[in-house]
Every structure is written in structure tokens, then in C-alpha cells.
N, C-alpha and C positions, 0 to 999 in steps of 0.2 A: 558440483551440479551434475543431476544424471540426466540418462538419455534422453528420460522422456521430457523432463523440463527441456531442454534444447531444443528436442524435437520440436515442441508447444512452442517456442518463444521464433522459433526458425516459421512454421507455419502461421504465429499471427501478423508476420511482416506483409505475407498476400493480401491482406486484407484493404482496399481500399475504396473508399464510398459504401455504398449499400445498396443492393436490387432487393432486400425484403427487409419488414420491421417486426420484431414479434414484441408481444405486448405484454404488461404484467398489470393486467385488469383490475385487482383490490387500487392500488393507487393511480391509476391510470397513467402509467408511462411507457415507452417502450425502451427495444434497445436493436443494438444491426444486427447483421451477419458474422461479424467479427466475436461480437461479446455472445452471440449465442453458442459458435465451437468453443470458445473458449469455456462458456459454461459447459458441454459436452463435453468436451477432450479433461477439461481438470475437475468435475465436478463438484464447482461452486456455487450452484447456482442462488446459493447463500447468500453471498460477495455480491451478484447481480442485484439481489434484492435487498441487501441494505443499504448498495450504494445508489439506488435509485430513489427510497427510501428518504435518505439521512438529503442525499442533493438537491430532491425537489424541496424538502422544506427551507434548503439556504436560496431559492432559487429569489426571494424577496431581496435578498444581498448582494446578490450578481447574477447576471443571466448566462454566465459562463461560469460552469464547477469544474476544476482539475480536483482530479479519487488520488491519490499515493497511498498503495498499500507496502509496506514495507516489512521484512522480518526482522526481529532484531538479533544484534548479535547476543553470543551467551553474558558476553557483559552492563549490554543492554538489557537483556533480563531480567537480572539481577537487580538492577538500578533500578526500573521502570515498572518491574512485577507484572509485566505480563510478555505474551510471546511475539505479537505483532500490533502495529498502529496503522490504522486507514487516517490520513490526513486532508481534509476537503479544503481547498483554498481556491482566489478567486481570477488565477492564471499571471497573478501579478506577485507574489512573493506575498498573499497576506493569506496567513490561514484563519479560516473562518472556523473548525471544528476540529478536533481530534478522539478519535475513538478508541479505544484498547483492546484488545481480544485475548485472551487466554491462552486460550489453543486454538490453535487453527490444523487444517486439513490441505490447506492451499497450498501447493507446490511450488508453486514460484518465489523467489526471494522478496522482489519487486515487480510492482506493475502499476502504470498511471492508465487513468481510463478521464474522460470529459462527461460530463452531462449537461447537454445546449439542449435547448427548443426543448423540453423536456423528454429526452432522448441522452439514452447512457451507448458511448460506443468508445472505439479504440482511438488513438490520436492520430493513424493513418486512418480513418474511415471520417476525420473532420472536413 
């Protein structure tokens, strides 16, 4: 793991509640403060807007979405055919969707994000 990911992963621990909400007006949702550096500092804001995206339509299934994005390992690659999985389940151990991506740009191995009240934020900012 390098710096800057530790850095990132050390800085989104401050994060907690939210004094601003920015918005992603095509689907009308938002997201805090947390998920916005986080789109700054890693430049995801891909990530932001799929997982806001893909959550509000299971939002019929549970009104609470847990995001698990994961890398996988090279062996999991292989197996799975692609580079990383976003997994959307309903905070209780049932996954409701899984999505595969190719390639990814995102720096982090892992990372869980929530989407309540139709609002995507960090699990310290719940």
C-alpha cells in the first residue's frame, strides 16, 4: 500500500456527520463531505456516481444500501475476469447486486460507503 492511499484512508477517519451536501442533479441524489474529498483526493468521482446510481434503484429493496468496493487479488482475476467488484447489500449480510469492473483507477483496495435517505456518505458520517 503507498503513501498516498494511507494518507486518503488516515484522512477519511475525520470525517463525521456532515455540515454541507453536494448534489448529483441528473439523478437527484446527493452525497457529504466525506464522499466529496474522497472524490477530490482519489479522483473517483465515477465510483460517486455509480454508486449513487446503482443504490437508489435497490432503494425499493431496503432503505439502507452498504457500497463494498473491493480489489481483487491476481488470483481472483483470473477466476472472476475482471479487476474489482462493487457489491450493494442490505446491511444485513444479503447482497442485493454485484457489479464487475475491468479496470479500475481507484486507489484503494477496499472501501464500504452507505446510501440512506437517498444520500451516498462514509459509515463515519451515518
Amino acid at each position: 500500500m503507498n503513501d498516498k492511499v494511507i494518507t486518503l484512508q488516515e484522512s477519511l477517519q475525520q470525517f463525521y456527520g456532515s455540515t454541507q451536501f453536494f448534489k448529483l442533479p441528473l439523478i437527484q441524489t446527493q452525497f457529504t463531505d466525506g464522499i466529496h474529498y474522497l472524490a477530490q483526493k482519489a479522483g473517483c468521482f465515477w465510483l460517486i456516481t455509480d454508486a449513487s446510481v446503482i443504490a437508489k434503484s435497490l432503494m425499493g429493496k431496503s432503505h439502507f444500501i452498504t457500497i463494498d468496493f473491493k480489489r481483487l487479488s491476481t488470483a481472483e482475476r483470473q477466476q472472476k475476469g475482471c479487476e474489482a467488484i462493487i457489491t450493494y447489500g442490505d446491511g444485513n449480510d444479503t447482497i442485493l447486486e454485484t457489479h464487475r469492473y475491468n479496470v479500475t483507477d481507484f486507489p484503494m483496495d477496499e472501501l464500504r460507503l452507505y446510501f440512506v435517505g437517498n444520500t451516498l456518505m462514509l459509515p463515519s458520517e451515518y
